[in-house]
C-alpha positions as CSV (number, residue, x, y, z in Angstrom):
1,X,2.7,33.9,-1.4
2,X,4.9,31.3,0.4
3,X,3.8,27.6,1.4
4,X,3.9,29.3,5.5
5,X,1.3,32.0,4.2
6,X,-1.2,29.4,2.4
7,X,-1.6,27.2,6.2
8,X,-2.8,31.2,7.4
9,X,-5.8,30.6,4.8
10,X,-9.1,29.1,6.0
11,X,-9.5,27.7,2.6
12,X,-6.9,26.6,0.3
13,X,-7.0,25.9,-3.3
14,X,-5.8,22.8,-5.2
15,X,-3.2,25.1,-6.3
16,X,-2.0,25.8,-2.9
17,X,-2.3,22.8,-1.2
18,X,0.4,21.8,-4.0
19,X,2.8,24.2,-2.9
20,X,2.5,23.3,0.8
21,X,2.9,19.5,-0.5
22,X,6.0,20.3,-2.4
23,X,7.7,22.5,0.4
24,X,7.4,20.3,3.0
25,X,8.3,17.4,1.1
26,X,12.0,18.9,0.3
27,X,13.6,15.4,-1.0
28,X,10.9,14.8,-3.0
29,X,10.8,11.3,-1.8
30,X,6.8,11.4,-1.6
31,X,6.7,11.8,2.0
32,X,7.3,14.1,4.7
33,X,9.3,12.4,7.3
34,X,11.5,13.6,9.8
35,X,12.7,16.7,10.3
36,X,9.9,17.9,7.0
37,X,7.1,16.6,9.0
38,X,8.6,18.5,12.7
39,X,8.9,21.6,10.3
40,X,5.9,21.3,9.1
41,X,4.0,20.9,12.7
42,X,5.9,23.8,13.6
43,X,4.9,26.2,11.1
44,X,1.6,24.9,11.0
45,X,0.9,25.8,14.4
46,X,2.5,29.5,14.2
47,X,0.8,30.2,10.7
48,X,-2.7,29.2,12.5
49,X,-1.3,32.1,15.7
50,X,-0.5,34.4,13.4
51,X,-3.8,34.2,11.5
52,X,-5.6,34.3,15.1
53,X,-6.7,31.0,14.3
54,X,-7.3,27.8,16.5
55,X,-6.0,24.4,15.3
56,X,-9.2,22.2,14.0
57,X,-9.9,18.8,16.0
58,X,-8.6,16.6,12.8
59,X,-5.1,18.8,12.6
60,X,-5.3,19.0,17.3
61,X,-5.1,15.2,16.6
62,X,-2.7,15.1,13.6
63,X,-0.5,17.4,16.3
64,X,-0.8,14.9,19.3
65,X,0.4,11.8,17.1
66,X,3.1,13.3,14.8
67,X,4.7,16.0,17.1
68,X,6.9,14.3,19.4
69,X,7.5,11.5,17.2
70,X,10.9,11.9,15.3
71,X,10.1,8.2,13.1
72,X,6.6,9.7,12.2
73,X,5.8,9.5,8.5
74,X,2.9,10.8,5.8
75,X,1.8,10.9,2.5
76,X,-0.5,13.0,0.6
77,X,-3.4,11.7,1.8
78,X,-2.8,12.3,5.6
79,X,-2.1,16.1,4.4
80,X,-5.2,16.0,3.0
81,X,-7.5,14.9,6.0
82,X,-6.2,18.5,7.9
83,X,-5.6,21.2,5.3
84,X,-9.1,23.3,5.0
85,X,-8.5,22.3,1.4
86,X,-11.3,23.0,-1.6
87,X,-14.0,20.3,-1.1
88,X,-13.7,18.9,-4.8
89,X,-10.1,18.5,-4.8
90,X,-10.0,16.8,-1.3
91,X,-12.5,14.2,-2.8
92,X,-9.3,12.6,-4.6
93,X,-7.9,11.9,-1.3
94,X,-10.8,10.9,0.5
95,X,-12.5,8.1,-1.7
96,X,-14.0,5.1,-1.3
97,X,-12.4,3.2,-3.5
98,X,-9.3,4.0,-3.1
99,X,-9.2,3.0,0.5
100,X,-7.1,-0.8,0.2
101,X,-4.1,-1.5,-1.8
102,X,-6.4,-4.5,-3.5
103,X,-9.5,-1.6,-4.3
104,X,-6.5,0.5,-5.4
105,X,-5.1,-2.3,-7.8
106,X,-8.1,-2.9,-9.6
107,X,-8.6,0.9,-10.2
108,X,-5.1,0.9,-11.8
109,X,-6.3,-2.1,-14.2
110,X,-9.0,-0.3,-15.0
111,X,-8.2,3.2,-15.9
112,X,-4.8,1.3,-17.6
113,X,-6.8,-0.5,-20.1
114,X,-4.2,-0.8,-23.0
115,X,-1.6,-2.5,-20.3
116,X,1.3,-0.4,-20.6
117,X,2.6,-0.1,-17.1
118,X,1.4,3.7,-17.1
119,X,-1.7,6.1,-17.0
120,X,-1.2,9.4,-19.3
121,X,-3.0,12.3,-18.6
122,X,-6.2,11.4,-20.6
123,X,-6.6,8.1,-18.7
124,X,-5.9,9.7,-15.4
125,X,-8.7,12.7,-16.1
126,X,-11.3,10.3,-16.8
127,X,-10.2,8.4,-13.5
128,X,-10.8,11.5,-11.5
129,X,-13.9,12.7,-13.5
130,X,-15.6,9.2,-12.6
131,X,-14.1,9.7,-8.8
132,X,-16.3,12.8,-8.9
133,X,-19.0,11.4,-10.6
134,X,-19.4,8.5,-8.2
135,X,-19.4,11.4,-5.0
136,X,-22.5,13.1,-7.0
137,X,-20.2,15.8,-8.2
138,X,-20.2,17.7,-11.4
139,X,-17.1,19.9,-11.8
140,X,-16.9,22.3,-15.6
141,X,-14.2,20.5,-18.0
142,X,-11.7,23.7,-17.1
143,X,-11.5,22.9,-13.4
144,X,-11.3,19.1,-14.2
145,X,-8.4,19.6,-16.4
146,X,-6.6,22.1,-13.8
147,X,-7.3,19.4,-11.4
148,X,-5.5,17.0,-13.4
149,X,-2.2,18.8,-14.2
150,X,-2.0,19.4,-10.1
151,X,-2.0,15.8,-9.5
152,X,0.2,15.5,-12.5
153,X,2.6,17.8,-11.0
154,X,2.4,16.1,-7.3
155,X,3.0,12.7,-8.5
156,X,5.1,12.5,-11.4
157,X,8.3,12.1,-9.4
158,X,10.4,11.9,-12.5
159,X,8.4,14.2,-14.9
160,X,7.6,12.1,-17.5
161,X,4.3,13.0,-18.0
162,X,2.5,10.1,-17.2
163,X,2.1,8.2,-14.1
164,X,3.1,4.7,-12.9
165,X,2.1,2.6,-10.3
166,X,3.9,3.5,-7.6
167,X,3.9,6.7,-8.3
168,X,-0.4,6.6,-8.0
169,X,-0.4,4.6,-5.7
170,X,0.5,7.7,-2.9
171,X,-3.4,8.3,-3.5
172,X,-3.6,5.1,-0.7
173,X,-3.2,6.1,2.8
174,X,0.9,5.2,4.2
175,X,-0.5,2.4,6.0
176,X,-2.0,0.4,3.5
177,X,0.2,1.3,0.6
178,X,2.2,-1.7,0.8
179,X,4.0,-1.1,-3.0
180,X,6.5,1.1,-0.4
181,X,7.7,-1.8,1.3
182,X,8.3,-3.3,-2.0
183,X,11.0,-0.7,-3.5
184,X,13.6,-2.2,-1.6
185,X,13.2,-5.2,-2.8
186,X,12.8,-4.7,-6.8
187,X,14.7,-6.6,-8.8
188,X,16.6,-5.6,-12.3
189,X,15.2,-6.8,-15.4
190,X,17.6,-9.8,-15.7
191,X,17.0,-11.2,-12.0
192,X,13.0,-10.3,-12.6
193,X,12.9,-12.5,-15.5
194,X,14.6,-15.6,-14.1
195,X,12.0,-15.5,-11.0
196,X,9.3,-15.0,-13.6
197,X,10.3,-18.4,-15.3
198,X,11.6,-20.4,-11.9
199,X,8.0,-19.7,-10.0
200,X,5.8,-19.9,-13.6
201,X,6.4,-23.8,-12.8
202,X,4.3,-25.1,-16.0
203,X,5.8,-22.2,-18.3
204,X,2.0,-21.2,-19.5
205,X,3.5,-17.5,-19.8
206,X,1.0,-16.3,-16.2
207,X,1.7,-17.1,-13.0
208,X,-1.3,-18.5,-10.8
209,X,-2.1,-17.7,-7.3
210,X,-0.6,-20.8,-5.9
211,X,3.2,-20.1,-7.6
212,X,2.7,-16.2,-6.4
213,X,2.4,-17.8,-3.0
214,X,5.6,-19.7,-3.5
215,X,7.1,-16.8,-5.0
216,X,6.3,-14.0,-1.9
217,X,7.1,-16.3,0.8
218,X,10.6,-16.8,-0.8
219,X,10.9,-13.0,-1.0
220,X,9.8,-12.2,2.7
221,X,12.2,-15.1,3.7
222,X,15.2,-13.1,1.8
223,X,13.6,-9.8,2.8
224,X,12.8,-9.7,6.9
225,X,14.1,-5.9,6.9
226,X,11.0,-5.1,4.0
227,X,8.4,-7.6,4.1
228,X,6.5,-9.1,6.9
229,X,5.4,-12.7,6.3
230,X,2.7,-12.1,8.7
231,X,1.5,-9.9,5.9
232,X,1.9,-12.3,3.0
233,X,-2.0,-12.9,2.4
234,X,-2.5,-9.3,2.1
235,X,0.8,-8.7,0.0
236,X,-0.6,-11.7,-2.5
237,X,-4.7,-10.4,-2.6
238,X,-3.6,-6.7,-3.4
239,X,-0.7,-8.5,-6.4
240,X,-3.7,-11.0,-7.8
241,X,-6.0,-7.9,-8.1
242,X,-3.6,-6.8,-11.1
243,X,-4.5,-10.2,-12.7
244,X,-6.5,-11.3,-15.6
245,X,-8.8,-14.0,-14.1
246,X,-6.7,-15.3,-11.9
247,X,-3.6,-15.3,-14.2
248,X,-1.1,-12.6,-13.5
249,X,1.2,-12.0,-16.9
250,X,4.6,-10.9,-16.6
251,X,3.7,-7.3,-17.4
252,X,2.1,-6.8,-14.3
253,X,4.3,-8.8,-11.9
254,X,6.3,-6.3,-13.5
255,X,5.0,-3.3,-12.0
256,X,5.4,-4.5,-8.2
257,X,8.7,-6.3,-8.9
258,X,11.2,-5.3,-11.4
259,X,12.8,-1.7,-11.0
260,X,13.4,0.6,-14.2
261,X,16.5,0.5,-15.8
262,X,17.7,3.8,-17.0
């Protein structure tokens, strides 16, 4: 079955909903944007014809505010809210605590307890069996796991096995993720150490709220095109929520500034 046939189905596995995902999103940049989102508006609406099927309200709507516009952009999660997808799955996309880049942040410290800039596949099952735990939902350990090497497979951009930050963070609604508007302005490991040390003021090895400040308002100053300053205090509550008390360690400026180095 191709990716057109699945948006015929009036339910649609995990499985499925993956192979929609990875069709529309032909770059693989994480979004469907463009011409991938116009496609996909298309054939959405004749799959729905040809399966003498009406559009739903939520994908009516999703129609009305994506089809004429050619800038229009969405993640995974704005799939998620009009595919008739299988109830337990569409949990992942529809949580609670997953719904600001700060809630998001301290989810990531959390399910990466041992601080290595990454979540493996153990870490990130036991994220999702507590997601569905905390929506009253008992799944059996096969389905869980299944579950897990989907998501595996959607956000592992360069299939290493294990996810980062960025690359979990497309669980956040495009709106609020605000670690996109930060890939254009990452810095190498060289450059990303100097800032560490010129805005860690006292050299105490963390940098505090108050030299983050300093720190971001330099970066939207040298980054209009990216950053909004307007958006600074937003920017700097989602990057403290990665902190340890208050103190935010190299390691996880890390995550939000400095780019890998191949």
């Amino acid at each position: 079955m191709t990716a057109e046939t699945h948006l015929q189905g009036v339910e649609i596995s995990a499985a499925q909903f993956f192979e929609i995902w990875h069709h529309y999103d032909s770059d693989g940049n994480g979004y469907m944007d463009g011409k991938e989102l116009q496609n996909f508006i298309q054939e959405l609406q004749q799959a729905r014809k040809k399966a003498g099927l009406d559009l739903t309200p939520e994908m009516k709507a999703f129609v009305d505010q994506y089809g004429k516009t050619p800038d229009g952009k969405i993640g995974i999660v704005e799939l998620a809210q009009i595919l008739p997808t299988e109830e337990n799955f569409l949990l992942f996309f529809r949580c609670q605590q997953l719904k600001s880049s700060e809630d998001f942040m301290q989810t990531w410290r959390k399910y990466d307890s041992d601080h290595s800039g990454f979540i493996d596949s153990e870490e990130l099952k036991s994220f999702l069996k507590d997601l569905l735990q905390k929506a009253n939902k008992q799944i059996e350990d096969s389905k869980l796991t299944e579950y897990t090497e989907i998501m595996l497979r959607m956000f592992d951009a360069n299939n290493d096995g294990k996810l980062e930050l960025t690359e979990l963070a497309r669980l956040l609604p495009v709106q609020e993720n605000f670690l996109i508007k930060f890939q254009g302005v990452k810095m190498c490991a060289k450059e990303f150490n100097k800032a560490f040390e010129m805005y860690d003021q006292d050299g105490n090895g963390y940098i505090d709220e108050n030299e983050l400040d300093a720190l971001l308002k330099d970066l939207c100053e040298k980054n209009k095109k990216e950053l909004d300053i307007n958006n600074l205090a937003t920017y700097k509550k989602s990057i403290m929520a990665l902190s340890d008390g208050g103190k935010l360690y190299r390691a996880e400026l890390a995550l939000i500034l400095c780019a890998e180095e191949n």
